[in-house]
VMD Tcl script that builds the backbone (N, CA, C; Angstrom):
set m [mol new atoms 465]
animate dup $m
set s [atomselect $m all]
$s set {name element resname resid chain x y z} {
  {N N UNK 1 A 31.260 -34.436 35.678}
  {CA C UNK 1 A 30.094 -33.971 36.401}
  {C C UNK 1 A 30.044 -32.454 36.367}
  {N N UNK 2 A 28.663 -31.810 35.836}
  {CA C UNK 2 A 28.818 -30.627 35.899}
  {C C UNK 2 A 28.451 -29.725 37.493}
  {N N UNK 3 A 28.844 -28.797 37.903}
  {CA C UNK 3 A 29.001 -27.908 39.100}
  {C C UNK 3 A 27.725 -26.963 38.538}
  {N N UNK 4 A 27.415 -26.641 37.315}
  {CA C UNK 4 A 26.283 -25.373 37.190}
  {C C UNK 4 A 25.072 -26.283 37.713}
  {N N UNK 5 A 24.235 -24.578 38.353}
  {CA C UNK 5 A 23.108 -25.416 38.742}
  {C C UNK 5 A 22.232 -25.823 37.540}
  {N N UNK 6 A 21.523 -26.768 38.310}
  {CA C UNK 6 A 20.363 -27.367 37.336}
  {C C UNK 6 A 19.072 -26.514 37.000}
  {N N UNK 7 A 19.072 -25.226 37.597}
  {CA C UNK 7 A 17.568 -24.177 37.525}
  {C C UNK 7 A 18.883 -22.720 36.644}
  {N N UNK 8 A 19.756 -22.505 36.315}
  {CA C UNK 8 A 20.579 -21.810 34.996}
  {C C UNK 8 A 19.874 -22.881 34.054}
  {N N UNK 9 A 20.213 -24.126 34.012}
  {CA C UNK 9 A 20.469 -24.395 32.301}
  {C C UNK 9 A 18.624 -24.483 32.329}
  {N N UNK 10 A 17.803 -25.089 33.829}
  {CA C UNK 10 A 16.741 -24.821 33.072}
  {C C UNK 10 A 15.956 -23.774 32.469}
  {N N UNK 11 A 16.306 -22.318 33.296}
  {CA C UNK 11 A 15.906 -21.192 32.852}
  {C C UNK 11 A 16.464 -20.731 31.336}
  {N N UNK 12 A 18.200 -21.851 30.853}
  {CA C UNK 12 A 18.285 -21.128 30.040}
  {C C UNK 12 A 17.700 -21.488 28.765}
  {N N UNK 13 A 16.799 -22.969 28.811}
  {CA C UNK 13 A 16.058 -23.647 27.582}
  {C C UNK 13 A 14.664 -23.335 28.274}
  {N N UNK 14 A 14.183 -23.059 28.888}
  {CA C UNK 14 A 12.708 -22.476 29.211}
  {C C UNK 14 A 12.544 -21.142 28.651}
  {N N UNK 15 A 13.755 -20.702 28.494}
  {CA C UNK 15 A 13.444 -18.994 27.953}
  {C C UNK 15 A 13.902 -18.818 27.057}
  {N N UNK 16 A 14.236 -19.386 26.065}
  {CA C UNK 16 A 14.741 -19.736 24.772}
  {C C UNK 16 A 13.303 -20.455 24.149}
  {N N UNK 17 A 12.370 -21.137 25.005}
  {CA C UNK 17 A 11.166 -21.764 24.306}
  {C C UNK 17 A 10.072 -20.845 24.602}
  {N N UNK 18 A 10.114 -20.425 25.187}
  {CA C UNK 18 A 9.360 -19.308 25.788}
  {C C UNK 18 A 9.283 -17.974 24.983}
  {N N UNK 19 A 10.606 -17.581 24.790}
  {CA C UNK 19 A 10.644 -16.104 23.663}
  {C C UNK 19 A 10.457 -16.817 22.632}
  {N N UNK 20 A 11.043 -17.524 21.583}
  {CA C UNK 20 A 10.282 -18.185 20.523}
  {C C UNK 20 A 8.763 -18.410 20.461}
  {N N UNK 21 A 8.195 -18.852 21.469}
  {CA C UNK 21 A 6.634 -19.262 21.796}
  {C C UNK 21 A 6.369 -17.844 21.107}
  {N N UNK 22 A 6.358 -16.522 22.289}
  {CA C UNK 22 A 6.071 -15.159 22.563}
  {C C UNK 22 A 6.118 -14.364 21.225}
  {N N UNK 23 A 7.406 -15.037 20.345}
  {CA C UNK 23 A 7.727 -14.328 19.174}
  {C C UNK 23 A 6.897 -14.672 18.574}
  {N N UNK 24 A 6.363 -15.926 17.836}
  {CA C UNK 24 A 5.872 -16.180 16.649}
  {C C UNK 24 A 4.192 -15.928 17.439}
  {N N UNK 25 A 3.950 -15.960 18.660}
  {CA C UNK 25 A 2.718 -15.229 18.507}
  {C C UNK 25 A 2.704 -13.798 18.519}
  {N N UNK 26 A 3.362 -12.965 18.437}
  {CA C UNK 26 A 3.637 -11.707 18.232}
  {C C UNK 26 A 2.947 -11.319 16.756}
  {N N UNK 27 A 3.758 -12.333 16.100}
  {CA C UNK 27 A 3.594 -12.053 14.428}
  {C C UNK 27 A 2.330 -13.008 14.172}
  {N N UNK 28 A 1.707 -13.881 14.213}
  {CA C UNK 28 A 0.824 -14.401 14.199}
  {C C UNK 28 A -0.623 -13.767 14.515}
  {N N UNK 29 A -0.342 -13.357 15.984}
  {CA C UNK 29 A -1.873 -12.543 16.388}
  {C C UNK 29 A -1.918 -11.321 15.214}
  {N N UNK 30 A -1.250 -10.760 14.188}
  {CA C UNK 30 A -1.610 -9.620 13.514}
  {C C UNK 30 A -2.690 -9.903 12.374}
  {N N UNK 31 A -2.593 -11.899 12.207}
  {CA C UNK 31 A -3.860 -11.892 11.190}
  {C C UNK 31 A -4.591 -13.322 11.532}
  {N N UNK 32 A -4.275 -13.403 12.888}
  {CA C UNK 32 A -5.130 -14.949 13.909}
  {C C UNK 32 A -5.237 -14.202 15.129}
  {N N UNK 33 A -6.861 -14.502 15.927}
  {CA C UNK 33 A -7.296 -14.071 17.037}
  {C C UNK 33 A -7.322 -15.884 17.534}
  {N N UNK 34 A -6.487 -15.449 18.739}
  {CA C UNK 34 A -6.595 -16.927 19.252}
  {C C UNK 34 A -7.373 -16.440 20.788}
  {N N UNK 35 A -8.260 -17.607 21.358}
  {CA C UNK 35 A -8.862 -17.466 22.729}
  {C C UNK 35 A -8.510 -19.022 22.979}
  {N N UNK 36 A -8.939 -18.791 24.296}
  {CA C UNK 36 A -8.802 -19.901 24.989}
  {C C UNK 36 A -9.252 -19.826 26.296}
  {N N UNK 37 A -10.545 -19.968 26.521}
  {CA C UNK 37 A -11.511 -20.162 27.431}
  {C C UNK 37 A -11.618 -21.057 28.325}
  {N N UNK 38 A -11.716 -20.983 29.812}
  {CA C UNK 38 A -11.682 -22.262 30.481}
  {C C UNK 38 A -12.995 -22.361 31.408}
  {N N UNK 39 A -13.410 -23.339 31.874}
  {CA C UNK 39 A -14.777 -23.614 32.458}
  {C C UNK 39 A -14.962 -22.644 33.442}
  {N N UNK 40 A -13.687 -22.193 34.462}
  {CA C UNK 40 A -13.601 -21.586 35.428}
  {C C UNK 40 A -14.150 -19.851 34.929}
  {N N UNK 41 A -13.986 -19.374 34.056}
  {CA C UNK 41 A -14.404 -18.144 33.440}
  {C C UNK 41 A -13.380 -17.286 33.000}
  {N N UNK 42 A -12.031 -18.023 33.271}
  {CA C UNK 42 A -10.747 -17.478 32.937}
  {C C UNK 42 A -10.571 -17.692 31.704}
  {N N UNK 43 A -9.941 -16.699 30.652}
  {CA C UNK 43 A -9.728 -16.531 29.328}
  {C C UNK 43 A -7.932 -15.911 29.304}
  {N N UNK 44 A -7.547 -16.755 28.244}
  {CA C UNK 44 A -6.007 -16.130 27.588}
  {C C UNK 44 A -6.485 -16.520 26.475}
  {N N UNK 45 A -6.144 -15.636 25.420}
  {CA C UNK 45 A -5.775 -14.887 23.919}
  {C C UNK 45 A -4.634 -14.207 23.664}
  {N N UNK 46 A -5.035 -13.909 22.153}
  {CA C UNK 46 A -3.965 -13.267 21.617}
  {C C UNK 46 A -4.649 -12.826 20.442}
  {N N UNK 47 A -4.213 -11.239 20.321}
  {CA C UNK 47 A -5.017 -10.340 18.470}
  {C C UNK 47 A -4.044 -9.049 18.630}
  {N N UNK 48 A -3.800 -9.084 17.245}
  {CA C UNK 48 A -3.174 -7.675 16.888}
  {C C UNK 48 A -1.760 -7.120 17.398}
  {N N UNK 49 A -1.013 -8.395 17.888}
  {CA C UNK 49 A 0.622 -8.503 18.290}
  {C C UNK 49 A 0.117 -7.847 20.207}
  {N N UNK 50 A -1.125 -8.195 20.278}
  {CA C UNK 50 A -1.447 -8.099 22.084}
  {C C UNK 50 A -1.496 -9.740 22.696}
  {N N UNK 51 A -0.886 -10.196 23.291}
  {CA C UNK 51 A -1.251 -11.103 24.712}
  {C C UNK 51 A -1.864 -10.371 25.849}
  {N N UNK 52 A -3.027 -11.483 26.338}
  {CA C UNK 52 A -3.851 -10.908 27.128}
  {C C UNK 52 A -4.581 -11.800 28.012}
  {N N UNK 53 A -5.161 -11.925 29.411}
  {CA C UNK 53 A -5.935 -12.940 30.154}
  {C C UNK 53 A -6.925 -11.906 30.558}
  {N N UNK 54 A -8.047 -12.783 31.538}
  {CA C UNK 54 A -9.431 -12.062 32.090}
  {C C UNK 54 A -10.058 -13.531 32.738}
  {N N UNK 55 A -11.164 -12.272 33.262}
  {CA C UNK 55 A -11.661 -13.522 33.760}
  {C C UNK 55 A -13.239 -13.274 33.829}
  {N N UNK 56 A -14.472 -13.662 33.111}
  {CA C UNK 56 A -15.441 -13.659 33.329}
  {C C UNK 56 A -16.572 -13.626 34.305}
  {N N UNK 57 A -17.443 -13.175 34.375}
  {CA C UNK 57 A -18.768 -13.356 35.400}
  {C C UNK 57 A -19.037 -14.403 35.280}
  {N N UNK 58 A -19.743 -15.410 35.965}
  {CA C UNK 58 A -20.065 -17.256 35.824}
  {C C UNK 58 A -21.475 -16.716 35.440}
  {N N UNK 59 A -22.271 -15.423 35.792}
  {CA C UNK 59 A -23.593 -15.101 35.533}
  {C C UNK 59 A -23.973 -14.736 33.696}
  {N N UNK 60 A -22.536 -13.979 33.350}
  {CA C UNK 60 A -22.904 -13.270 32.499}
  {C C UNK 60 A -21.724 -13.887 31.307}
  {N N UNK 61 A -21.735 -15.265 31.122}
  {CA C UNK 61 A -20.771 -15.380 30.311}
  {C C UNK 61 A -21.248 -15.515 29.001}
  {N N UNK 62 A -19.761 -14.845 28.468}
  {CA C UNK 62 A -19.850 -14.298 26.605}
  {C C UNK 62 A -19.438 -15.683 26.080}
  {N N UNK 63 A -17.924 -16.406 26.681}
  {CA C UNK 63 A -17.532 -17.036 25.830}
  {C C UNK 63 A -17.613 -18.725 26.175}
  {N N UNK 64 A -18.029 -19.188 25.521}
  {CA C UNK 64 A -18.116 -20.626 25.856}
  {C C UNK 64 A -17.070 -21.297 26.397}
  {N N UNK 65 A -16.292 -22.322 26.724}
  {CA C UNK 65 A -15.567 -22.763 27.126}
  {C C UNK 65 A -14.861 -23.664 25.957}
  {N N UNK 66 A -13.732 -23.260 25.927}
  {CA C UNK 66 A -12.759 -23.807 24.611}
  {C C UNK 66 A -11.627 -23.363 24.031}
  {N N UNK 67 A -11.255 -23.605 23.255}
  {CA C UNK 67 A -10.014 -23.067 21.987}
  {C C UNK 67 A -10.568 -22.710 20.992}
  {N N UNK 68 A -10.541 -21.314 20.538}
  {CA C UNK 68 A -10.953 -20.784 18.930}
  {C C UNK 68 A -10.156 -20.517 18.244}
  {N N UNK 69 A -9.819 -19.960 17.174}
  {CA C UNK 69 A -9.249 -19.277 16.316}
  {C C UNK 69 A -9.856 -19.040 15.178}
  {N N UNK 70 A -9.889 -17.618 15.161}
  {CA C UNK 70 A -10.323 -16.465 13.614}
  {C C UNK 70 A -9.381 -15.738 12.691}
  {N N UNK 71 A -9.809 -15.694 11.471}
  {CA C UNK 71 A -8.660 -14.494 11.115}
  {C C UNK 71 A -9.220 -13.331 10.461}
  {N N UNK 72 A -8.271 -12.597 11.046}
  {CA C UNK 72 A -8.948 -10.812 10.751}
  {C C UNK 72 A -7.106 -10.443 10.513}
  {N N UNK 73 A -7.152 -9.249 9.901}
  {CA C UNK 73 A -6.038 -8.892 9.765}
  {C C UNK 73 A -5.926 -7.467 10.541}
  {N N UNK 74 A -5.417 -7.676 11.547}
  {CA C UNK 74 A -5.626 -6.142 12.753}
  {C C UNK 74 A -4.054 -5.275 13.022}
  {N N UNK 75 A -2.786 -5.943 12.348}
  {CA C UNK 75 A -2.284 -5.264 12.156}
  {C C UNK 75 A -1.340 -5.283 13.810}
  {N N UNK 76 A -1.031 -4.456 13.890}
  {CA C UNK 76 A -0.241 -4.376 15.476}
  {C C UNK 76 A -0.970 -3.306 16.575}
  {N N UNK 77 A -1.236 -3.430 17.439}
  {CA C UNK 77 A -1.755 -2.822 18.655}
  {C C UNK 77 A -0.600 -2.505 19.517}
  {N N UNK 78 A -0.176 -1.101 19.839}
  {CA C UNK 78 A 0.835 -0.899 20.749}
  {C C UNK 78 A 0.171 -0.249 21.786}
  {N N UNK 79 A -1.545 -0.266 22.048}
  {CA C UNK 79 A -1.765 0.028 23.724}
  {C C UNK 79 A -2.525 -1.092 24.442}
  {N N UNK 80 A -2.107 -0.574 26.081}
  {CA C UNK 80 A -2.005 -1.550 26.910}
  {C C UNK 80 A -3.672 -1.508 27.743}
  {N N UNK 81 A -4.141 -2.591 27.637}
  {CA C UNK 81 A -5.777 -1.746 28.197}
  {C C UNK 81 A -5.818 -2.971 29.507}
  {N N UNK 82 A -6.593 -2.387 30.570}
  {CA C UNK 82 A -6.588 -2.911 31.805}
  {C C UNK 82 A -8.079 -2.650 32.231}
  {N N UNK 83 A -8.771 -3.900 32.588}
  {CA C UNK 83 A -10.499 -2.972 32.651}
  {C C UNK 83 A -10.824 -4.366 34.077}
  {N N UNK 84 A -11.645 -3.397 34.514}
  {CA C UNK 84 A -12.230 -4.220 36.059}
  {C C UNK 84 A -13.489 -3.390 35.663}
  {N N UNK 85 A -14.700 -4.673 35.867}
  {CA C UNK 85 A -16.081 -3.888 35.649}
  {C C UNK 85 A -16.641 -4.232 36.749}
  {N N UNK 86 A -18.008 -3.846 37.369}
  {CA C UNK 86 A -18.471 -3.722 38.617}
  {C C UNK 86 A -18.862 -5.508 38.875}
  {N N UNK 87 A -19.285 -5.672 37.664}
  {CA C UNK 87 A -19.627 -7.019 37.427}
  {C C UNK 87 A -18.645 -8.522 37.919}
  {N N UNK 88 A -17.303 -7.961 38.154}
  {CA C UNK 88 A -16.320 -8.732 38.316}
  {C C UNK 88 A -15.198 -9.167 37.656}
  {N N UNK 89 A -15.430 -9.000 36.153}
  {CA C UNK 89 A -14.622 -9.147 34.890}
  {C C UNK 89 A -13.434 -8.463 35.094}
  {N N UNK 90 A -12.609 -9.082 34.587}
  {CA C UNK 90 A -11.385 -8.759 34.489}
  {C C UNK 90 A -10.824 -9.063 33.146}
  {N N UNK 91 A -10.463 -7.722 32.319}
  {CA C UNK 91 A -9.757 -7.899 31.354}
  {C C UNK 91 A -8.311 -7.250 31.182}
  {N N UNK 92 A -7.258 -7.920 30.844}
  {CA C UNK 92 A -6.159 -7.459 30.864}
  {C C UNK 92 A -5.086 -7.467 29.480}
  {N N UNK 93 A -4.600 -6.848 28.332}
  {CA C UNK 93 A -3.639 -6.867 27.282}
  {C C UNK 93 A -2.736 -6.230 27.414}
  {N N UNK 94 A -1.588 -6.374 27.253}
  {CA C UNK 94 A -0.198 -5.870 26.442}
  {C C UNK 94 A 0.142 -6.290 25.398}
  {N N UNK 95 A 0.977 -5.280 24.828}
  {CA C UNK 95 A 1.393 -5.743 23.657}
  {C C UNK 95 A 2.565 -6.926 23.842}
  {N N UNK 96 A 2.593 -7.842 23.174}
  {CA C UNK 96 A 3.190 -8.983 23.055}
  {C C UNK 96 A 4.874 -8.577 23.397}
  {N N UNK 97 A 5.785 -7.802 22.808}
  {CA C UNK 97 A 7.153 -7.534 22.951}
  {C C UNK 97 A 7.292 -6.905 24.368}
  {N N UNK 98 A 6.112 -6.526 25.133}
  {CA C UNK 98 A 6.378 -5.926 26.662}
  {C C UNK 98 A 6.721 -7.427 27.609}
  {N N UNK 99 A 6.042 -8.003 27.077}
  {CA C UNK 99 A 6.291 -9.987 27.566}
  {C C UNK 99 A 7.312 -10.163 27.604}
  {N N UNK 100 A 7.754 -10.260 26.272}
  {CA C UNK 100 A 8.574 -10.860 25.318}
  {C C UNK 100 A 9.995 -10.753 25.623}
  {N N UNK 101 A 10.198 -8.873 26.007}
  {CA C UNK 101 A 11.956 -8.423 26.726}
  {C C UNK 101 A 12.316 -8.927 27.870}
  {N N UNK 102 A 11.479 -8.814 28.913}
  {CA C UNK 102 A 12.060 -9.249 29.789}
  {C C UNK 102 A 12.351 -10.528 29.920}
  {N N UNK 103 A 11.353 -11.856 29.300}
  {CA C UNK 103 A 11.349 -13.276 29.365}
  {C C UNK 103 A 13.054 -13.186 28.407}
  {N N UNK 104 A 13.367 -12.212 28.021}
  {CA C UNK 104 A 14.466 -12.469 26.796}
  {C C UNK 104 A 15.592 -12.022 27.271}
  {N N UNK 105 A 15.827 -11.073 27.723}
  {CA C UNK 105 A 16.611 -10.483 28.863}
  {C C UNK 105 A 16.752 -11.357 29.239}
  {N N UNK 106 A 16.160 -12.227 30.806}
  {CA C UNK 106 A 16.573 -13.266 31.756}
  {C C UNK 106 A 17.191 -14.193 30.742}
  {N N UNK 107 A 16.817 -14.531 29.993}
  {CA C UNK 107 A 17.374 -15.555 28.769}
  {C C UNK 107 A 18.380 -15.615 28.693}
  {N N UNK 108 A 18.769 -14.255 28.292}
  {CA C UNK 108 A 20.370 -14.382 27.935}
  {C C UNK 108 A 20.881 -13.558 29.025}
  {N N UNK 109 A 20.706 -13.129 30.383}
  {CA C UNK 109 A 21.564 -13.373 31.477}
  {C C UNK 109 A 21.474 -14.667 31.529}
  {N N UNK 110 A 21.033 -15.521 31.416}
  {CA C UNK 110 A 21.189 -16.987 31.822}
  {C C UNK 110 A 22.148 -17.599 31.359}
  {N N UNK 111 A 21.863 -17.630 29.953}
  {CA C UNK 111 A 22.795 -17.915 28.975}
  {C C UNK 111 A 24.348 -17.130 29.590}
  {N N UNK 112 A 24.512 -16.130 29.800}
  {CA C UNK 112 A 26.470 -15.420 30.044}
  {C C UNK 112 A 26.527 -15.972 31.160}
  {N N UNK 113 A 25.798 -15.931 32.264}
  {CA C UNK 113 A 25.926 -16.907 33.531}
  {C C UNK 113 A 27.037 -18.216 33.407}
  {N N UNK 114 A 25.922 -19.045 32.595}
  {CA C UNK 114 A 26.273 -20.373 32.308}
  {C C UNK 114 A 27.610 -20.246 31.630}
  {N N UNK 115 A 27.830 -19.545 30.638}
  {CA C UNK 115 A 29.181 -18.961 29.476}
  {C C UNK 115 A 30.592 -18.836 30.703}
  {N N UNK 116 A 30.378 -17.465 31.313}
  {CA C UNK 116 A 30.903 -17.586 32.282}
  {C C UNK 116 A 31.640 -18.752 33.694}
  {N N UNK 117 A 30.537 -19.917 33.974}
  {CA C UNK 117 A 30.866 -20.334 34.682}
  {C C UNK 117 A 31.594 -21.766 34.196}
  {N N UNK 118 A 30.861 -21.887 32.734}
  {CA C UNK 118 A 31.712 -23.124 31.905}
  {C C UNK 118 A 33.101 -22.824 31.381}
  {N N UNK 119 A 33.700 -21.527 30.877}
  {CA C UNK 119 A 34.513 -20.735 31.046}
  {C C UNK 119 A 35.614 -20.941 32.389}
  {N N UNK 120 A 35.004 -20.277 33.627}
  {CA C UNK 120 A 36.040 -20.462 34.841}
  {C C UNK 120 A 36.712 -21.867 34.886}
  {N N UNK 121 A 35.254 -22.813 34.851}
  {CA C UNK 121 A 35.865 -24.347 35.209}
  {C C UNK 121 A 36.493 -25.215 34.290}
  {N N UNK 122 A 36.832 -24.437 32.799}
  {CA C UNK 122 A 38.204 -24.913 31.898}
  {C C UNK 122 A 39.073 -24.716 32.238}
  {N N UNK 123 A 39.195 -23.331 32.351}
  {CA C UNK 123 A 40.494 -22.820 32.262}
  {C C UNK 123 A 41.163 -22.707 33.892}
  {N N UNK 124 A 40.944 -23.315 34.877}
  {CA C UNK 124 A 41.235 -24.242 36.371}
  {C C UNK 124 A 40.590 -22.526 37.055}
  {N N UNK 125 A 39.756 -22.058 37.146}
  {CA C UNK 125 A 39.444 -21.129 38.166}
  {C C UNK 125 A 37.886 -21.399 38.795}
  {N N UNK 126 A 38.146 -20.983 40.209}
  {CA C UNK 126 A 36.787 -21.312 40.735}
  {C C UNK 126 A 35.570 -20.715 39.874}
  {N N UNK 127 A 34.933 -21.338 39.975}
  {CA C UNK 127 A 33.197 -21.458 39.353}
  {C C UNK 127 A 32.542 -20.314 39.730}
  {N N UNK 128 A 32.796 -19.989 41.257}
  {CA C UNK 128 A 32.138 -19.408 41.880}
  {C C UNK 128 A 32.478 -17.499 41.906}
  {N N UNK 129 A 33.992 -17.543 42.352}
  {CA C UNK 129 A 34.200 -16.309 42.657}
  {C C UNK 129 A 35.255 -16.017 41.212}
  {N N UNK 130 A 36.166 -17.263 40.866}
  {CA C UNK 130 A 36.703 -16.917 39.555}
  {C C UNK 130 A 38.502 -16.745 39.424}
  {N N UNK 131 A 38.953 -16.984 41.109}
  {CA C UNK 131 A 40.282 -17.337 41.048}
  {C C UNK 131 A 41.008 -18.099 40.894}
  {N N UNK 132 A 42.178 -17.739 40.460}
  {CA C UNK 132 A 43.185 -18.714 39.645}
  {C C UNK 132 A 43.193 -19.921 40.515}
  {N N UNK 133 A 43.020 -21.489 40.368}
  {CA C UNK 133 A 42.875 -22.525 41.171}
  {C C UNK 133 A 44.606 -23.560 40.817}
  {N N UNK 134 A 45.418 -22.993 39.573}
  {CA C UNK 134 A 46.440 -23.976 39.371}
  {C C UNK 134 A 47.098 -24.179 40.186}
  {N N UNK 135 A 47.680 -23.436 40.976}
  {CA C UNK 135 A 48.674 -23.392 42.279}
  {C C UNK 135 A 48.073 -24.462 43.381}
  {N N UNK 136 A 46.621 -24.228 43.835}
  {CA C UNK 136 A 46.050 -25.276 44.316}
  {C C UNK 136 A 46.168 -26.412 43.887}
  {N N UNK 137 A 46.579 -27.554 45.296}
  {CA C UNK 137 A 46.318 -29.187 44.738}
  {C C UNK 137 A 45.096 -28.795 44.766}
  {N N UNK 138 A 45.070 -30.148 43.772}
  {CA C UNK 138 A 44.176 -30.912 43.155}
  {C C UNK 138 A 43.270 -31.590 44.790}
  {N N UNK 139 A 41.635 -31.014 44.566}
  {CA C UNK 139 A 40.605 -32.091 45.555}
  {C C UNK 139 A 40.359 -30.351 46.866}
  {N N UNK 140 A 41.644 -29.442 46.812}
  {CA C UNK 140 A 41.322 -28.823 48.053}
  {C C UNK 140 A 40.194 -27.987 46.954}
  {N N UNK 141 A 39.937 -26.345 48.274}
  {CA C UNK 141 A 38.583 -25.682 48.337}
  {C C UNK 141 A 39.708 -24.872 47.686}
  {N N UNK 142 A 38.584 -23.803 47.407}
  {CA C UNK 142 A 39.385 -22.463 47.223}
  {C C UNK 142 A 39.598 -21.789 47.872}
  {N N UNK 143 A 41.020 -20.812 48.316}
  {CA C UNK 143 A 41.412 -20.445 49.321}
  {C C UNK 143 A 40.618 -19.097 49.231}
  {N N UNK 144 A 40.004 -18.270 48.194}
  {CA C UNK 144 A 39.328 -17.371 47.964}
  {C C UNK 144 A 38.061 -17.398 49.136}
  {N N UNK 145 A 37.107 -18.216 48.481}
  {CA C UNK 145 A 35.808 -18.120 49.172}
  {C C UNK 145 A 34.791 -19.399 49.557}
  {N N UNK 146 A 36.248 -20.678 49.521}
  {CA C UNK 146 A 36.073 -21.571 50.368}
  {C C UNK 146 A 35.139 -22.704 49.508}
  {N N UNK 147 A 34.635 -22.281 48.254}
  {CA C UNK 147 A 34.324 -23.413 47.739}
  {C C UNK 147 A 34.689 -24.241 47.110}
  {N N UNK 148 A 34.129 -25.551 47.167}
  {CA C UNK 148 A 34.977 -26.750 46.137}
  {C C UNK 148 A 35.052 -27.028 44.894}
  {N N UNK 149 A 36.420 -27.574 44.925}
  {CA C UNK 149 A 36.732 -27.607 43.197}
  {C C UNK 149 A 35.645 -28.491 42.638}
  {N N UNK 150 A 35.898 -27.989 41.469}
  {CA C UNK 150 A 34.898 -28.793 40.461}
  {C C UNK 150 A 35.456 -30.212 39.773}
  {N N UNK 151 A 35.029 -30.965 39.503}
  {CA C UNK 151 A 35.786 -31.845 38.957}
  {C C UNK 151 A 35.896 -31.665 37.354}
  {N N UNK 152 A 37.390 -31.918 36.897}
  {CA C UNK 152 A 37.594 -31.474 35.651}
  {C C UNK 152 A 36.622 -31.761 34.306}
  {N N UNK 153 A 36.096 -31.086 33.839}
  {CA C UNK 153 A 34.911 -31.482 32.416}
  {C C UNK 153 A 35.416 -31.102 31.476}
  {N N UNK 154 A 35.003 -31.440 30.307}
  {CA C UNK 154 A 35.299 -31.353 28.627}
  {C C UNK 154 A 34.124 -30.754 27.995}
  {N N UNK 155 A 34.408 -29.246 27.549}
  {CA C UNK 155 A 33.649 -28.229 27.311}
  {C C UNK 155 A 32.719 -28.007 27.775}
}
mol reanalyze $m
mol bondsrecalc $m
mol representation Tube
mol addrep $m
């Protein structure tokens, strides 16, 4: 039975699918404009290595409601544009790798987390704080910081 929590290993395959997602639209939006329009007037896309959302006027709408895709070859965009019009619209882009680090970062803290704590509970040390547990019988807490042993696992 494993002791890691169940929201590590999920963060650590959510952000592993997630930066992959982020990546290949990175490289993708430089010669595919993707939209994606919803009834509500809310829009997410992607052009020119930018991810981006908004949200339309219900009075004054441009884009129909749907999934498109075009291709233009636009190359990479490294500025960040932020626009509020009187009208209500909301448009918002970054460039795709401003996403991309931090979702990737948490990733792989997740990942040494998990390394770490599968690590302690081989080699007999608490999970938690990381002290030597051999001297301890077998079933008690740790005299460290009081939490319970793990039960022994195979890698």
């Amino acid at each position: 039975m494993s002791t890691r929590p169940k929201s590590v290993r999920a963060i650590k395959w959510v952000g592993v699918v997630l930066s992959l997602f982020l990546f290949a639209v990175w490289i993708v939006s430089t010669r595919i404009v993707g939209l994606c329009a919803l009834q509500s007037g809310w829009f997410f896309g992607f052009a020119g290595g930018q991810v981006g959302f908004g949200k339309e006027n219900p009075s004054n709408r441009f884009l129909p409601p749907g999934v498109g895709f075009e291709r233009h070859a636009l190359g990479f965009n490294w500025e960040s544009r932020f626009r509020v019009r009187d009208t209500g619209e909301i448009e918002v882009y970054t460039p795709a790798p401003f996403v991309l680090a931090p979702v990737a970062i948490v990733t792989l803290v997740a990942w040494r987390v998990d390394a770490i704590a599968r690590r302690r509970a081989r080699v007999g040390h608490c999970s938690k704080c990381g002290y030597d547990l051999s001297a301890t019988p077998e079933g008690a807490k740790c005299p460290e910081c009081g939490a319970g042993r793990p039960a022994a696992t195979l890698g």
